[in-house]
N, C-alpha and C positions, 0 to 999 in steps of 0.2 A: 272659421273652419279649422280642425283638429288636425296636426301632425297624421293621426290615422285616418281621417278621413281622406287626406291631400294623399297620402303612399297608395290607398286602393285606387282611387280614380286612375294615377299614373299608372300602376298595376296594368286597368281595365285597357287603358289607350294601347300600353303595351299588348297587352294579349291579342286586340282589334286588330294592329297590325301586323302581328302574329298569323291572327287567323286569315287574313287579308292576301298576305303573301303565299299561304299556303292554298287558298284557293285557286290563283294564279296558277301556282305551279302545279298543283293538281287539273287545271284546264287545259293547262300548255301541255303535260304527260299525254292526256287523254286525247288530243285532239292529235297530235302525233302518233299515238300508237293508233285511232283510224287511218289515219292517214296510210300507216304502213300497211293496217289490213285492206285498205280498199286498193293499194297499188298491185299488192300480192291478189287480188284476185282480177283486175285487169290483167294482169303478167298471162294469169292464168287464160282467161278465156283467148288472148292473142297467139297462144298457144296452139292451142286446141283448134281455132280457125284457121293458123296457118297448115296443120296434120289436117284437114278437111279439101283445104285450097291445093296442096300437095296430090291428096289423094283422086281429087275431080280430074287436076287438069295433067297428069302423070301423063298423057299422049300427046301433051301439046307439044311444042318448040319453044324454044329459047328465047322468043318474046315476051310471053307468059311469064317465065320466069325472072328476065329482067325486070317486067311490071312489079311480079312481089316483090324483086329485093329492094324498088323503088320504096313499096308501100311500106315493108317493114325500117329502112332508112329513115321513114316522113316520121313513125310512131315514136313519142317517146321513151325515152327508159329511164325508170323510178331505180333510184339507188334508197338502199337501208341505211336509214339514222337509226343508230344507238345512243343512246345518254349512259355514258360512263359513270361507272358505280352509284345509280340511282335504281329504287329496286320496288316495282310499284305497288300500291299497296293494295294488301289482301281481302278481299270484300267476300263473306260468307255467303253461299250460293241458297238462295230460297228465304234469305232474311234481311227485314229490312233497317239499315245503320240510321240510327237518329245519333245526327252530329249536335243535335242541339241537347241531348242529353249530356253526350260523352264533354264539349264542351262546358255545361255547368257542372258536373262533378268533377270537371279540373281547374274550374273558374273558383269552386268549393274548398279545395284541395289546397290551391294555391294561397285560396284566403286565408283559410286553418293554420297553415305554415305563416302566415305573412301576422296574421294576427299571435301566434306564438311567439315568435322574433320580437313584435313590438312589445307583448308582454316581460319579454326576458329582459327586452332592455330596460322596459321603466322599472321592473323588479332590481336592475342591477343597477341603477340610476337610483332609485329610492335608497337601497342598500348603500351608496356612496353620501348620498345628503347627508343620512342617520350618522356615516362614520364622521365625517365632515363636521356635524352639529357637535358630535360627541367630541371630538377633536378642540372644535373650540370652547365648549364646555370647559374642557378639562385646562385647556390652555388662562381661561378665565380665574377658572379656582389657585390653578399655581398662583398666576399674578394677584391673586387676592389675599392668596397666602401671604406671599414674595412682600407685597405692602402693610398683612399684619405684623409680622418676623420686624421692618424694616424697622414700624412704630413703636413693640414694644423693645426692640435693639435702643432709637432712639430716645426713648423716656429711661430706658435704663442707664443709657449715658448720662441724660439730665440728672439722674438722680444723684450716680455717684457723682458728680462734677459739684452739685451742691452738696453732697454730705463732705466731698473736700475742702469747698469752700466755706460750710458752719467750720468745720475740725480746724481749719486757718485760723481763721476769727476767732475762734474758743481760745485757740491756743496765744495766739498776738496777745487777748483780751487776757489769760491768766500768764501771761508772761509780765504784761503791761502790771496788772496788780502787785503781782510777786518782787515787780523791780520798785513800786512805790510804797511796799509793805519794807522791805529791805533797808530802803531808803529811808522811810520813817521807824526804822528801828535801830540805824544807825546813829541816826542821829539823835533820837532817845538814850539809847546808849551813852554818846559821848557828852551828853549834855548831864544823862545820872551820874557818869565819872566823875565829871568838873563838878559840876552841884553837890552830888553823894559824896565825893571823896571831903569835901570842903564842910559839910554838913557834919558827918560824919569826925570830923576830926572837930568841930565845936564840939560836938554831943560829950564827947571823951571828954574833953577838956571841963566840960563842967562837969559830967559826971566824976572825973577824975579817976577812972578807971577804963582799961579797955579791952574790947569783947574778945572773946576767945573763938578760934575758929568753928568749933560747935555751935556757938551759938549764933555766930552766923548762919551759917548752916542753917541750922534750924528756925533763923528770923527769913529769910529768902524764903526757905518749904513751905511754910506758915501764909507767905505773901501769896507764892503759886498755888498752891492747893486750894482746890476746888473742892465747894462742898456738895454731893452731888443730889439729896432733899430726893429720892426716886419712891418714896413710899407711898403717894399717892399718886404714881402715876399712871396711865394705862400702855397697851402696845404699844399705839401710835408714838403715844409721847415714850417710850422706852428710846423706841428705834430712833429717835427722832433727839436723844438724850445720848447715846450709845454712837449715834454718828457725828456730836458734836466734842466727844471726849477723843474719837478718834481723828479728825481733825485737830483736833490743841495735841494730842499727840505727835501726831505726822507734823507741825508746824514745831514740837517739842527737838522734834531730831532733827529737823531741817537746823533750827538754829545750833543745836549741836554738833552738828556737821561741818556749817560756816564758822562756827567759832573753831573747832580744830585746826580747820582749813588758816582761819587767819593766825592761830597759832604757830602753826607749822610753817607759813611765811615768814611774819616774824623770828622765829626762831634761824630760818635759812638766813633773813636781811640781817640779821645779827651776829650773825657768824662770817659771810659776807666781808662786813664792816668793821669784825676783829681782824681780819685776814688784812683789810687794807691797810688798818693802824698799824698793826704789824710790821708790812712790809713798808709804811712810811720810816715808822720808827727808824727798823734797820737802814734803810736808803738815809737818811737824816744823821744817824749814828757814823754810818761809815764815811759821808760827806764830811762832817764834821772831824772825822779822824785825817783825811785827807788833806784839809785845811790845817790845822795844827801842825803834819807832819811838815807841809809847804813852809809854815810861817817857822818853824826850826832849820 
């Protein structure tokens, strides 16, 4: 059984005892107000027979008369009930009231209203689900957002964190190269010194002459100089020719760089190391005078 089904029957019990009670009270009114009409016209007639019993025995004696006031003593006397502000109701004279109508047009009445109410409510009940639905709908999509935002936040963290960690690597990796290119360049270096300077000072000695710094010069450029054959070559290999000249470049000025640098060391430890001789000397010199001056 339906919510509306269950509210009219209570409805119906309700209105039963309704009507229940009002028939009641409509019985109890009615039978009292005979009541009053049938006492007021006893009143009446006891009336009227005592002005008759008056009028016969008007020559008798004071027997007679004790007798009535005996009689009217024995009779009772009807006192008037009122019902306080009840006010009875008005029945059209020559027509006749069908209570069974008046009751189903407000058994009708009642329903219309009762059925309006429960419509209002499930209208305002559906009305709250829909916002309700919408509500968590909406509630859903944020948090669906909330977790894409979260992931691609996330990946975008992985990413940079690896492109820090290749740029690490890259960087350790051409550190690590550049410190074993250095290394093996040094010691090429010191090893053409010892070798070349000693070569070098044979070559002289047989040739029996020795080179002029031009032509140094010019044997060293001759050694470095690249020849660079590009006439048949296409883009790819241009670009690919073009960025190996620039590299032997940028390794050209690196080592020129480091060679200044170690110059410029050099040249400080060397001055340095006069300063010390220097200052031995004089400390040496002056001790030395000191001594002599003692030993006079």
């Amino acid at each position: 059984m339906s919510d509306t089904e269950e509210t009219a029957e209570e409805y119906e019990e309700e209105m039963e005892e309704e009507e229940v009670d009002e028939g009641l009270w409509l019985q109890m009114h009615m039978k009292q107000y005979g009541e009053q009409e049938v006492a007021e016209e006893e009143a009446g007639e006891g009336s009227s027979e005592r002005v008759s019993t008056k009028a016969q025995t008007a020559g008798e004696g004071t027997d007679a008369e004790a007798e009535e006031g005996e009689e009217e003593e024995a009779k009772p006397k009807f006192k008037t009930f009122i019902m306080p502000n009840l006010i009875p109701p008005k029945i059209p004279d020559g027509e006749k009231v069908d209570f069974d109508d008046i009751h189903r047009k407000r058994m009708e009445k009642d329903l219309m209203e009762l059925q309006t109410l429960i419509e209002v409510h499930f209208e305002s009940r559906k009305k709250e689900e829909e916002e309700l639905i919408q509500l968590k709908e909406r509630i859903e999509n944020r948090r669906a957002e909330r977790a894409e935002q979260q992931r691609i936040r996330s990946e975008r963290e992985k990413e940079r964190q690896k492109r820090l960690e290749d740029e690490r690597t890259r960087k350790e990796e051409e550190e690590a190269k550049k410190r074993a290119e250095d290394d093996a360049k040094k010691k090429k270096t010191l090893t053409s010194l010892h070798f070349g300077g000693y070569m070098q000072k044979l070559t002289e000695k047989r040739s029996g002459k020795r080179q002029t710094e031009r032509e140094k010069k010019k044997k060293i450029l001759s050694e470095r100089r690249k020849s660079l054959d590009i006439e048949n070559l296409n883009q790819e290999r241009l670009k690919e020719k073009a960025k190996e000249l620039w590299e032997w470049m940028y390794q050209l000025e690196a080592e020129k760089f480091e060679l200044q640098d170690h110059i410029t060391r050099q040249k400080y430890e060397i001055n340095v190391l006069r300063n010390r001789v220097s200052d031995h000397q004089k400390t040496t010199e002056q001790s030395g005078r000191a001594t002599l001056f003692r030993n006079k």
